[in-house]
N, C-alpha and C positions, 0 to 999 in steps of 0.2 A: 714576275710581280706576284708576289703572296694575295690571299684571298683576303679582303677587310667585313669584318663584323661587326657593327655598333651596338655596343648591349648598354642601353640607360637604363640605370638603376638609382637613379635621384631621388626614389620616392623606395626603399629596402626595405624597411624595419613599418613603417605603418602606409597603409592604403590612403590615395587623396579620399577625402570626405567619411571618412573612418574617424571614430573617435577611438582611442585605445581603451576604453573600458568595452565599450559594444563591439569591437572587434576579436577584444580575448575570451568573451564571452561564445560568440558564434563562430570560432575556434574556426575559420579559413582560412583558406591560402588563396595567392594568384600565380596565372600562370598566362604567361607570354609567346607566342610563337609566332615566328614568319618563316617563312618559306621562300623559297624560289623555282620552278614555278607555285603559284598557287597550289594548297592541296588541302583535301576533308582532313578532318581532326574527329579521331576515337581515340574516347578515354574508358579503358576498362570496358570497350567493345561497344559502348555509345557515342552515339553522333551526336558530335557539341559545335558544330558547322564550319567553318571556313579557314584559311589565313590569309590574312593579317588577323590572328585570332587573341584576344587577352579576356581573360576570366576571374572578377577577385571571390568568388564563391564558389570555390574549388575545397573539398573536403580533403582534411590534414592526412594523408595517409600515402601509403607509398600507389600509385596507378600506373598500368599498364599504357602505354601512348601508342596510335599508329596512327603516320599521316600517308596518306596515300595522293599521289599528286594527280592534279586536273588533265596532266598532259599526257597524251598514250604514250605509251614504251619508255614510261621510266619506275625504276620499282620505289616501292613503298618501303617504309622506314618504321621500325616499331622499335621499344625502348622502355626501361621500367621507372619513371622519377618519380623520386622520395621528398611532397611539399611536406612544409613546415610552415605551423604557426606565422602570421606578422611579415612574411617573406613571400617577394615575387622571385617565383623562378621563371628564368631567360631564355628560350631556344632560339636559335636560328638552324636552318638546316636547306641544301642544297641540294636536290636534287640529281641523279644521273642515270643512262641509261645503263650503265654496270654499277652495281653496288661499290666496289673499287675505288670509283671516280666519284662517287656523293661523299659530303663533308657539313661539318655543323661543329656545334656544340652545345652543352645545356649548362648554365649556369646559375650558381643560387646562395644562398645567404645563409651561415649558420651562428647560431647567438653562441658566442664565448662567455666564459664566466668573469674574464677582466671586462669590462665595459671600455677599457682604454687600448686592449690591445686589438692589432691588425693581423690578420694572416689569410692567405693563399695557398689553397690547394690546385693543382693540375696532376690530372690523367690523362690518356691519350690512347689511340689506338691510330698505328700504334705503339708499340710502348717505346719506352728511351727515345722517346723525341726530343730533337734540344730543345732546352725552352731558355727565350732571351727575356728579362724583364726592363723594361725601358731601357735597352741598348748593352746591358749588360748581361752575360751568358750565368745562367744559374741550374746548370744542371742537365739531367735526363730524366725523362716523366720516368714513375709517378712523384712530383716534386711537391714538397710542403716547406711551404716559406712564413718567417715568422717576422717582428718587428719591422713590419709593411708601414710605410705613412700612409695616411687616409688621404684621398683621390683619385686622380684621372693615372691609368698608367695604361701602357699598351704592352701586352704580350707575344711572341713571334715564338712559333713554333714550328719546328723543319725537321726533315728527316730524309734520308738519301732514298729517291726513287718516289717521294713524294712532295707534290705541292704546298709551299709554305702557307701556314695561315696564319692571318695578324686578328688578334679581337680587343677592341678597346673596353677596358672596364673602370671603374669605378669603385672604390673603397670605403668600407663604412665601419668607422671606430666601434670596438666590440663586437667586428663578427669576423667568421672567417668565410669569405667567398669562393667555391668549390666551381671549376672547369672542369668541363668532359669534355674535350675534343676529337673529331675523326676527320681527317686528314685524310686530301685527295690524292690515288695512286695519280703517281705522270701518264697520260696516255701513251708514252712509247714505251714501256715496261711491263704494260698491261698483258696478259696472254692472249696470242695471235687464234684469230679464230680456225678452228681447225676445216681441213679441205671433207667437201664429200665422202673421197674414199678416205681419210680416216677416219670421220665417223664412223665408218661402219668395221673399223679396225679399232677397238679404242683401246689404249694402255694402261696395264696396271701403276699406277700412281704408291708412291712410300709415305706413308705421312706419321712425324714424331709423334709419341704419348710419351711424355715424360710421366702422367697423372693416369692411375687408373688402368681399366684394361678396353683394349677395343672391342666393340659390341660381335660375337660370331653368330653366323650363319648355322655354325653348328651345333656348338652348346650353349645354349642360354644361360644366365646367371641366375643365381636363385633370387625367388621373392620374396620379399619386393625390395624392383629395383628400380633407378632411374637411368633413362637412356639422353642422353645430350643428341637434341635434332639441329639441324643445319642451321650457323649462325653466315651474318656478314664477314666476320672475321675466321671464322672455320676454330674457335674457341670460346669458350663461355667462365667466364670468371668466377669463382668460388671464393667466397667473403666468410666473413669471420662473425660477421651481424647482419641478416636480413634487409641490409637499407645500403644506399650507392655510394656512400660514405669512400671520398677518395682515399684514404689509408687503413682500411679492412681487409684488402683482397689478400688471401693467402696461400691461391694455387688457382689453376687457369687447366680447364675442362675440356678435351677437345669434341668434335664432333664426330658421333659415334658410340664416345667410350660410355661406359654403365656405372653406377656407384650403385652401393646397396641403400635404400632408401630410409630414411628415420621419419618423418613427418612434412606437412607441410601449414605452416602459418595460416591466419585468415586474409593474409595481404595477395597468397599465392606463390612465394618463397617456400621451396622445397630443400629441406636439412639431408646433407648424406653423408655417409663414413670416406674418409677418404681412404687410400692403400696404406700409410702410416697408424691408421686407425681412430684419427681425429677427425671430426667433425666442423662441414663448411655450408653454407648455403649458398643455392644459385636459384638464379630467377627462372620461373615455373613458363615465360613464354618459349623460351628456346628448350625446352627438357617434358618428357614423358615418363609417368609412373607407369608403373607394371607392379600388380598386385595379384 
């Protein structure tokens, strides 16, 4: 039985007791979050209290998120969303004692320029996950679906070795609504915990770089450079424009590897050259300058 999510988004484009001239004016966003179990909510490394958490005085800008849960021994979950203007953005997120086994999604509202048209964005981690739209198969993430009818649809997302997740959403004429989903490994695929004596024997490990080079112990790269630190997924996405934007991403960073460094925005997005010699941004919580 897949996981079910309810994202209501009945109220998208303007806040209840909002009027739209004093709302474009005080230029915020809201933002929604539950959890399971309960956990603290930092935004941008302040404590904004609890979930069941929703906020419509959230400033427009891209923040750093980490909920860290109420309950011992399960980890914390940090993440970079990008509010906008007149839009509630949506989390839900689950908890687990292995990063592996937590699952969620964040979901949000972007204004198109037809006012008439509908479209859906989905990402996932991780990637090529089938995604089903109300019963029909449309794809492998990252999927962008266009002439959507405006309402209730439910989404199903699978992938072999992990647990399905179903999120019910909601459509709103002129925008296009963007999924990020993360998708729980099965516990019987998970890796076996290792025995005493091989902790103390541990194995060298091979791990792909398609992107970049891996960080040595012996020769450092010149400065300045940036180092990708340990994510959930053991890679860090490199986008094309400093925001989460599901069809930016244009090469995938693992952990470890180094880029030579260009700058870094006032959001916290760090710019670097890739091994082609183009330039990507990646989000500055999982990455370290070296100058």
């Amino acid at each position: 039985m897949g996981k079910k999510a309810l994202l209501l988004l009945t109220s998208a484009v303007l806040f209840a007791g909002c009027s739209l001239p004093s709302f474009l004016r005080t230029k915020y966003a809201a933002l929604q979050i539950t959890t399971r179990p309960d956990a603290e909510v930092y935004l941008d490394g302040e404590a904004m209290g609890t979930t069941p958490f929703k906020s419509k005085q959230i400033k427009v800008k891209d923040h750093t998120l980490r909920l860290v849960p109420k309950e011992a021994g399960l980890n914390t979950w940090e993440t970079v969303v990008s509010l906008q203007p007149n839009i509630t953005t949506v989390i839900n997120y689950e908890f687990a004692k292995v990063s592996e086994q937590a699952s969620g999604e964040v979901i949000s509202l972007e204004q198109l320029a037809n006012n008439q048209a509908v479209e859906i964005a989905v990402v996932s981690v991780p990637d090529s996950a089938s995604l089903n739209l109300d019963g029909q198969p449309k794809g492998l993430t990252p999927v962008q679906l266009k002439d959507i009818q405006e309402g209730d649809h439910i989404l199903i997302l699978s992938s072999p070795g992990y647990t399905d997740r179903r999120v019910d959403i909601k459509t709103v004429k002129g925008h296009k609504l963007t999924l990020d989903v993360v998708l729980a490994r099965e516990t019987a695929l998970l890796p076996r915990e290792e025995s005493a004596d091989e902790e103390t024997t541990p194995q060298p490990t091979i791990t792909p770089t398609p992107t970049g080079k891996p960080a040595s112990q012996s020769v450092k790269p010149k400065l300045p450079y940036v180092e990708i630190l340990e994510t959930p997924t053991g890679w860090l996405r490199v986008r094309s424009a400093p925001t989460t934007a599901a069809d930016n991403e244009v090469a995938k960073a693992n952990t470890g590897e180094t880029f030579p460094y260009v700058e870094t925005n006032e959001t916290g997005w760090h710019k670097i050259t890739l091994p082609d010699g183009s330039e990507g941004w990646i989000s500055g919580t999982y990455a370290k300058v070296y100058k």
